[in-house]
C-alpha positions as CSV (number, residue, x, y, z in Angstrom):
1,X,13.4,43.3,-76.8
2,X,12.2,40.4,-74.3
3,X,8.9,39.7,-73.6
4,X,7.7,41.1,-70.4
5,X,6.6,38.4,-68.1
6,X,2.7,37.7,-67.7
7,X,1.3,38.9,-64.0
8,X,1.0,35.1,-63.6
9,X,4.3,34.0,-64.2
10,X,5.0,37.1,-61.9
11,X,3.2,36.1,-58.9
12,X,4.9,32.5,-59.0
13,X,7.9,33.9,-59.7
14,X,7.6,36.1,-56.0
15,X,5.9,32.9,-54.2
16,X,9.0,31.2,-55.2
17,X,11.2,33.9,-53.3
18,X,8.6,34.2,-50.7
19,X,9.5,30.0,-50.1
20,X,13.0,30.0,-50.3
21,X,13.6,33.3,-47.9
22,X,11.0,31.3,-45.9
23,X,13.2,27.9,-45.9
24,X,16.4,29.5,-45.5
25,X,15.2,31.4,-42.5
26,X,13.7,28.0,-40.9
27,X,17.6,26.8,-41.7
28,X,19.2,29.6,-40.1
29,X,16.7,29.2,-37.3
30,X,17.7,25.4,-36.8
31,X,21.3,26.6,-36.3
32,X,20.6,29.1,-33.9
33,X,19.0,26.7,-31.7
34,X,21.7,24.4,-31.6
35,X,24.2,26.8,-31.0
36,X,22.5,28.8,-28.6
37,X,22.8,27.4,-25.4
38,X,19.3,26.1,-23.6
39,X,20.2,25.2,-20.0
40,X,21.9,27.0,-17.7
41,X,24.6,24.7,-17.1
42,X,24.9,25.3,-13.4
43,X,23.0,25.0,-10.1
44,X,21.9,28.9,-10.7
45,X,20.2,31.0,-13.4
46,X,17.1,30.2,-15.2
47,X,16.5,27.8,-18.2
48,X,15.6,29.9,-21.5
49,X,12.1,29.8,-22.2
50,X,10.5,27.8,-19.2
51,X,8.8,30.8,-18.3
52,X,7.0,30.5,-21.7
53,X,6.6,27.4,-21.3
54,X,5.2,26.7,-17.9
55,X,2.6,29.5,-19.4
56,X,1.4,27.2,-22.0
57,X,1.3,24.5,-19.8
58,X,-0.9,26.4,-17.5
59,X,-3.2,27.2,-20.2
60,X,-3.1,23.7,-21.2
61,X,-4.2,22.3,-17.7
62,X,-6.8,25.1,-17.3
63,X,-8.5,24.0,-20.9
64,X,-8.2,20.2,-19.5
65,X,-4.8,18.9,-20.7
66,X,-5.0,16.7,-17.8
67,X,-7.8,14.5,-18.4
68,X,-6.3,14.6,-22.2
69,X,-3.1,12.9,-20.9
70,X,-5.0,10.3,-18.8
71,X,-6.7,9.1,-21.7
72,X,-3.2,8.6,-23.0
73,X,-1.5,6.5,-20.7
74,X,-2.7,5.4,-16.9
75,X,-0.3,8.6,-14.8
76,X,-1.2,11.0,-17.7
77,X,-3.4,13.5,-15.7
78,X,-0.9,12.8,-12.7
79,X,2.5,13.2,-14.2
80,X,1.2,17.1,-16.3
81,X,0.5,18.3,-12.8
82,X,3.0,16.9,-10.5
83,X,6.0,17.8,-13.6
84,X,3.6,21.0,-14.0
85,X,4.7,22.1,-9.8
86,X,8.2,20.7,-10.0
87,X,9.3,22.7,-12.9
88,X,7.7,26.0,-11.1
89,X,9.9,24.9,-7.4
90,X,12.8,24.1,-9.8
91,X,12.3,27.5,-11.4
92,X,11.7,29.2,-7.7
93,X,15.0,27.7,-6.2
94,X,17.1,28.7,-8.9
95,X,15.8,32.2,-8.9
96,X,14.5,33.8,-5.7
97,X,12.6,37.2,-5.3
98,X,9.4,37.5,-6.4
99,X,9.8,34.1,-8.9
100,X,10.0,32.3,-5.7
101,X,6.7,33.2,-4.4
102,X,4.9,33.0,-7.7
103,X,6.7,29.1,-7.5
104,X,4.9,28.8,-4.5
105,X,2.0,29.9,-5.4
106,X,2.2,27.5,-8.6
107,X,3.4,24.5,-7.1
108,X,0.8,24.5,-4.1
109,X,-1.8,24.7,-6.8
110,X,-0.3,21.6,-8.6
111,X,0.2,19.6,-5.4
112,X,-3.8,20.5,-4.5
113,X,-4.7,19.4,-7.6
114,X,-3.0,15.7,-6.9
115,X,-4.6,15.2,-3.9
116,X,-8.3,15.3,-5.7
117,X,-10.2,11.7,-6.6
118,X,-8.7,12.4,-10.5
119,X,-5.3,12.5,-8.8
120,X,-5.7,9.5,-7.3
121,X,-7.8,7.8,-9.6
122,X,-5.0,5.0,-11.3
123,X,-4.2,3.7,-7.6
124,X,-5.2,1.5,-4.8
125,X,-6.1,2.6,-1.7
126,X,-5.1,-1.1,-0.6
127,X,-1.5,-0.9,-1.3
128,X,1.1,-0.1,1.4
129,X,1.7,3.1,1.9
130,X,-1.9,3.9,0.6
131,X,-1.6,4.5,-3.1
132,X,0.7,2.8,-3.7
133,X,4.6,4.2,-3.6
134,X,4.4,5.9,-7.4
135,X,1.5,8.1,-6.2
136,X,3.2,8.8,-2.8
137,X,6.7,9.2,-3.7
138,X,6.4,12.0,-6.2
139,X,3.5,13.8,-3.8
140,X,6.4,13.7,-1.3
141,X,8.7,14.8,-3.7
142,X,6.5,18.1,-4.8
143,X,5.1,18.6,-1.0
144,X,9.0,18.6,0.5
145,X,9.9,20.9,-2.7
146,X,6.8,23.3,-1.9
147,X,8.7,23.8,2.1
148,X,11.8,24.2,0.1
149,X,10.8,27.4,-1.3
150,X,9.7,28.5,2.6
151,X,11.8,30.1,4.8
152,X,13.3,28.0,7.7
153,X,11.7,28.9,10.6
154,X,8.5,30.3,8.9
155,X,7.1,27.5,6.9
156,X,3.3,26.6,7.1
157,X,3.0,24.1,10.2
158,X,0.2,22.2,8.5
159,X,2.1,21.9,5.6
160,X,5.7,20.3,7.5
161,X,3.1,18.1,9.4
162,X,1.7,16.6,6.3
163,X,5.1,16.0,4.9
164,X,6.8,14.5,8.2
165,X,3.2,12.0,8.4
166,X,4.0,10.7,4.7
167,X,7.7,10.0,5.1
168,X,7.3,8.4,7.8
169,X,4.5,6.1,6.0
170,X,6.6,5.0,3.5
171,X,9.0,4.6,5.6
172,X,8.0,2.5,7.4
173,X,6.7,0.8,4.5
174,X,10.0,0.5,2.8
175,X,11.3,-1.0,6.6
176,X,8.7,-3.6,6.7
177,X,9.5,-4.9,3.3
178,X,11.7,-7.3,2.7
179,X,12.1,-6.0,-1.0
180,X,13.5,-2.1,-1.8
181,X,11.2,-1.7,-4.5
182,X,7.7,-1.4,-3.1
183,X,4.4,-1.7,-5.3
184,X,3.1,1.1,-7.3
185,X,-0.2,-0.8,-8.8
186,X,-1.2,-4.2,-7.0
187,X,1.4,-6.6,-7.7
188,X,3.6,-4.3,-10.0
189,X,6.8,-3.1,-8.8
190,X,9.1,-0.1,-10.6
191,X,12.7,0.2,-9.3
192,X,12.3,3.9,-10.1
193,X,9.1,4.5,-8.2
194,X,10.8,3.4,-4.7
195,X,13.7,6.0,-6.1
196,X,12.1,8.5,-6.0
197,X,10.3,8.0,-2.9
198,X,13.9,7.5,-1.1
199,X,14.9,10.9,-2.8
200,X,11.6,12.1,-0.7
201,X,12.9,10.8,2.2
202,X,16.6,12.1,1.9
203,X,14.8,15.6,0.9
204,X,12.7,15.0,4.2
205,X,16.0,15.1,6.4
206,X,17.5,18.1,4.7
207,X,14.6,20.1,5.6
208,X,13.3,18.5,8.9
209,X,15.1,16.9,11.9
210,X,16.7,13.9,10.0
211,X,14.7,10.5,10.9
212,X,15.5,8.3,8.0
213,X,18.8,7.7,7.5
214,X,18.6,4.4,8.6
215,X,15.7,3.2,6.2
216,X,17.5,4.8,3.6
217,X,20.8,3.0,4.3
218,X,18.8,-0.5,4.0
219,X,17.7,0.4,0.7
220,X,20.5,1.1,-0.4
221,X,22.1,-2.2,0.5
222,X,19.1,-3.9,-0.6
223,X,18.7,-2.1,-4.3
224,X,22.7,-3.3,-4.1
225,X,21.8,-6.9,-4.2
226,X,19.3,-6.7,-6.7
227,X,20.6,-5.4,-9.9
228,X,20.0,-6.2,-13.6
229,X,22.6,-8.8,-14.1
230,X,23.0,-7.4,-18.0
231,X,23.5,-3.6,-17.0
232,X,24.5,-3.5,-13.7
233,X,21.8,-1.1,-13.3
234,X,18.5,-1.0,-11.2
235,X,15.7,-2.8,-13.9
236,X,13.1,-1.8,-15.1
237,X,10.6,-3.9,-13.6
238,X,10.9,-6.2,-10.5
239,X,9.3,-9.3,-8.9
240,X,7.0,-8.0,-6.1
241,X,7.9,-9.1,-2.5
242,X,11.4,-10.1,-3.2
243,X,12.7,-6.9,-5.4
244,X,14.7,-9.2,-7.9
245,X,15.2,-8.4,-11.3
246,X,12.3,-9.2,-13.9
247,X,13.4,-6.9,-16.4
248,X,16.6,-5.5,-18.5
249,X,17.4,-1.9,-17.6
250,X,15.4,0.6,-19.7
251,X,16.1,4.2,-20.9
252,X,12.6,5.3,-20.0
253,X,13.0,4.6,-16.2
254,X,16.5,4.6,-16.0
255,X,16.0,8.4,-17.3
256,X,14.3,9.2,-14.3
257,X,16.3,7.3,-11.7
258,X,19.4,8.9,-12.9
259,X,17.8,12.4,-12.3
260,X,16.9,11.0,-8.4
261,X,20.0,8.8,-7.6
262,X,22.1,11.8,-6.8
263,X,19.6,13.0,-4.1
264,X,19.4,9.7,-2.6
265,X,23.3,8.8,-2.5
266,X,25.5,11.0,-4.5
267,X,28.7,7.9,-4.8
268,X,26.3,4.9,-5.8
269,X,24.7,7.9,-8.7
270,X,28.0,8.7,-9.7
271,X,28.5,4.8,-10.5
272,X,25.3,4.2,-12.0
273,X,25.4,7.2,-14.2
274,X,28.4,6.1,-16.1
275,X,27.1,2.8,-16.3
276,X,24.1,4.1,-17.6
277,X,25.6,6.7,-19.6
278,X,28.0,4.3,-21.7
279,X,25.0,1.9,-22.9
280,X,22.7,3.6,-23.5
281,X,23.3,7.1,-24.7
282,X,24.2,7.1,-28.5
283,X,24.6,8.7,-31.9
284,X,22.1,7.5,-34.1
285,X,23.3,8.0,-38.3
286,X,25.8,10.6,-36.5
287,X,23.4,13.2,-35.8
288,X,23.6,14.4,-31.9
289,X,23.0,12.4,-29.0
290,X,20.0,10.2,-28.4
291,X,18.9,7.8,-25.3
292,X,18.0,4.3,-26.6
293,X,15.1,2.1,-24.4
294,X,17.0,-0.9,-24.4
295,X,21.3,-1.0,-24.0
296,X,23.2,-1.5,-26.9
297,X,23.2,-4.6,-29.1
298,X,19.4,-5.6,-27.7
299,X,16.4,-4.5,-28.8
300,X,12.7,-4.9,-27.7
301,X,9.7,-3.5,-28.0
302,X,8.4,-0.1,-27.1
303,X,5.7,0.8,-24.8
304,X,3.4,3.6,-23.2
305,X,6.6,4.8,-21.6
306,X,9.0,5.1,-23.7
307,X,6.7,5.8,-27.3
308,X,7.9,4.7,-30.7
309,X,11.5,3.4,-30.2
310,X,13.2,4.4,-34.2
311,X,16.7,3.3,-34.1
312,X,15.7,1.9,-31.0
313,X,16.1,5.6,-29.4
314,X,13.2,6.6,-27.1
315,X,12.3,10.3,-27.4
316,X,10.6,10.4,-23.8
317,X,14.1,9.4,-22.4
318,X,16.1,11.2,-24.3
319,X,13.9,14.4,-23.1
320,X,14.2,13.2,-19.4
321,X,18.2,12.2,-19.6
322,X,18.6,16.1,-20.0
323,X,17.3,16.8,-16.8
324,X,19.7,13.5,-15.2
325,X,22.7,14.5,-17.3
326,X,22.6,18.0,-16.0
327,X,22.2,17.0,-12.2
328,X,25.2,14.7,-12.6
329,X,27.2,18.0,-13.8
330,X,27.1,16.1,-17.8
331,X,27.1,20.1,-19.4
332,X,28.4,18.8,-22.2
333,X,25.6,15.9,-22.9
334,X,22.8,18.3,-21.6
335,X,23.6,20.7,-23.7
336,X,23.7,18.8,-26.0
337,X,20.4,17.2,-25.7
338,X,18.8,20.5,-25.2
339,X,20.2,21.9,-28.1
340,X,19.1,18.5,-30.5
341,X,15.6,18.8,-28.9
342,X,15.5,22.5,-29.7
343,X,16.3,21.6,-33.5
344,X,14.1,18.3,-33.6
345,X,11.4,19.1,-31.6
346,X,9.4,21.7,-33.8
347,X,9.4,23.9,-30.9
348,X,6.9,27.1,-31.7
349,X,7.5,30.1,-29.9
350,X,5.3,33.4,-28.9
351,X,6.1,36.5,-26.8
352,X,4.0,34.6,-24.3
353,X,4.5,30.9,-24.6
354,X,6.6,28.4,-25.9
355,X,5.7,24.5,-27.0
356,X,7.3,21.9,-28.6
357,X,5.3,19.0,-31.1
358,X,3.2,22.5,-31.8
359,X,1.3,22.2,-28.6
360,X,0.1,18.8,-29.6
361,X,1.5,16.7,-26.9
362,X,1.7,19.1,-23.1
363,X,3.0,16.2,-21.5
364,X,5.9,16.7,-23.9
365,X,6.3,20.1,-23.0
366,X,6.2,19.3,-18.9
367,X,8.7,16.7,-19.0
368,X,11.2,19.0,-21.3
369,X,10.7,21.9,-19.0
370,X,11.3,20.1,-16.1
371,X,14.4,18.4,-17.8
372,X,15.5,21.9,-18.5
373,X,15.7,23.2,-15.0
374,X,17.1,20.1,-13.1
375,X,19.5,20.4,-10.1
376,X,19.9,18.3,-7.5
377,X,17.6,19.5,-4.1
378,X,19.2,17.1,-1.2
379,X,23.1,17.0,-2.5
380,X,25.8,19.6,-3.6
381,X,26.2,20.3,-7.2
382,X,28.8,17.8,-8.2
383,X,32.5,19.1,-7.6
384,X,33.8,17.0,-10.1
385,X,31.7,16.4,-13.1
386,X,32.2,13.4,-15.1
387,X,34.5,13.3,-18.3
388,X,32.6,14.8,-21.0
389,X,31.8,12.1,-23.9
390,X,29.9,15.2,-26.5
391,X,32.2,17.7,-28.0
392,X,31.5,21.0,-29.4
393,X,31.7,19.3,-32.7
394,X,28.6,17.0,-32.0
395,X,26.7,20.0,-34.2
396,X,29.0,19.9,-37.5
397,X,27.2,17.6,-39.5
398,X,23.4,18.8,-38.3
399,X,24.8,22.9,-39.5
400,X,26.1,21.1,-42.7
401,X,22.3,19.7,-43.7
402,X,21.0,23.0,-42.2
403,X,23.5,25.1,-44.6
404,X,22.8,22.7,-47.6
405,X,18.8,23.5,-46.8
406,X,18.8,26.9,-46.6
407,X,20.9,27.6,-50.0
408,X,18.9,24.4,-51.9
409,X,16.2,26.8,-52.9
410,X,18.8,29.9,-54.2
411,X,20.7,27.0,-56.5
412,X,18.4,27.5,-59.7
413,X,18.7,31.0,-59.4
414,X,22.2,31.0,-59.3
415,X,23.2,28.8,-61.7
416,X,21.1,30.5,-64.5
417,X,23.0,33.8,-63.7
418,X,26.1,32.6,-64.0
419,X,25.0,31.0,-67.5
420,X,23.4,34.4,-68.3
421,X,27.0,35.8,-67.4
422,X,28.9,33.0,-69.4
């Protein structure tokens, strides 16, 4: 008769169990996520889980998240607040009701809190417009989307005069310079700084008796001229007072300018895009879609921006490209990045919040929510989207190492039945 096993050797043999149902559940978890959709692939319904996580966020900023991320990099405190009011008037235009005036609400607090000395702390006062055209692009970007979520007709007049006096600063800014891409710090000049302040502008006339059109025209022509030779795409960095190129094309900004372009001029976006989209968006080892920093065959180093470049991918772009692939109409690549990020992102979720990196990084979080609810504000959503480049079976080689994972731990089991039963 055998030997009955020892409590011992019976406890270890349930933690064993205990781990393998617990690994097999992560695995079966993993392939939910990337089958499951995670945008909502149009101009209307609401993201899964943005809710949960603007929640997180909000606790985040309230336990000081903000001066966490500014210790980080030099925008950190103003980029969790600003994404932090964007994602809520995102959330608020896509679904109206009583989401629309918590948006409001929301967003107002985020745009309050940017116009605070730790606001505007990394900027000059000295620059033209004042601040410098990072700091007042994306206010003018957040103010115009908080009258978005107003009423025509009943929006707060001290609010519509605030926004009409800062357009027309940079503005005229942007029509005294003899460059398109105005400086953000004192002597540094972005390309996707002065983007989105043109996108502010555009957004400006939409709501408001139209004033700009002419300045944005110039830029246009202007930003035209002065192209990354390599790409054919706006670069990354440019020489102050003329605008011309200084710097290859980068996934980190171009992320961002792609998610902008379409408000500013929907044909020179839909150009760009593809541009954009065919050097830099790739398959690294075969395993879903990633943005790379630099465009295919170069490499360089990585930075604040774009974080630790493996393969030469940059997570930080490949979290914002979701946001530029979906107002570009991409489904098929936003999906797609949602659905890696959901699988490679660690993402832990409550009844009440949802983070990803297990809370560690909130910036993280803001840029991915944001991603996750993007639409264009200025232009329609695009009637023809452009030919997909992801198919369905993107996923078959990620569910093949999920299904390998989650029977791994059953294998020893197994195979001493079926020698018990030979």
């Amino acid at each position: 008769m055998p030997e009955a096993p020892s409590p011992l050797r019976r406890a270890l043999l349930w933690m064993r169990r205990l781990a393998a149902v617990v690994i097999s559940l992560c695995a079966l978890a993993g392939a939910v996520r990337l089958i499951v959709p995670a945008t909502p692939g149009g101009p209307e319904g609401e993201a899964p889980g943005v809710r949960r996580q603007l929640a997180f966020l909000r606790g985040a900023l309230d336990a000081g998240a903000g001066d966490d991320a500014q210790a980080l990099f030099p925008e950190g405190y103003f980029f969790l607040h600003v994404l932090y009011g964007l994602t809520w008037v995102e959330l608020g235009r896509r679904v109206p009701g009583e989401t629309r005036a918590e948006a409001l609400r929301e967003a107002r607090w985020a745009l309050e809190r940017l116009d605070t000395p730790p606001g505007r702390a990394p900027f000059s006062a000295e620059l033209v417009p004042e601040y410098g055209v990072f700091y007042r692009g994306w206010c003018n970007w957040l103010r115009g989307g908080v009258l978005s979520l107003q009423p025509a007709g009943r929006r707060d007049a001290g609010e519509s005069r605030r926004f009409a006096a800062d357009s027309a600063a940079l503005a005229k800014a942007f029509d005294a310079s003899p460059s398109p891409f105005l400086e953000a710090y004192p002597g540094q000049s972005w390309p996707v700084d002065s983007t989105v302040a043109m996108a502010s502008l555009r957004l400006h006339d939409t709501l408001e008796p139209p004033r700009h059109a002419a300045t944005v025209a110039r830029w246009l022509e202007l930003a035209r001229e002065r192209l990354d030779p390599r790409t054919g795409l706006l670069p990354h960095r440019a020489a102050p007072g003329s605008g011309e190129p200084e710097e290859v094309a980068r996934g980190s900004s171009q992320s961002v300018i792609q998610r902008f372009l379409p408000d500013v001029d929907a044909g020179f976006a839909a150009e760009q895009y593809l541009r954009f989209r065919d050097r830099y968006v790739v398959t690294p080892l075969g395993l879903g879609p990633a943005v790379r920093e630099y465009p295919q065959g170069m490499d360089g180093p990585g930075d604040v921006d774009s974080g630790p470049l493996p393969l030469g991918v940059s997570l930080s772009a490949t979290a914002v490209t979701l946001g530029a692939a979906q107002v570009h109409g991409d489904a098929a690549l936003a999906g797609a990045l949602a659905g890696y990020g959901g699988l490679a992102g660690l993402r832990v979720g409550t009844p009440w919040t949802k983070r990803y990196a297990f809370g560690l990084m909130p910036i993280g979080d803001a840029f991915l929510a944001w991603s996750k609810t993007a639409r264009p504000w200025t232009a329609a959503w695009p009637a023809q989207p452009p030919p997909a480049t992801v198919s369905w079976w993107w996923r078959l080689p990620l569910l093949a190492l999920l299904a390998m994972l989650g029977a791994a731990p059953w294998l020893p089991a197994l195979r001493r039945r079926a020698r018990r039963a030979g």
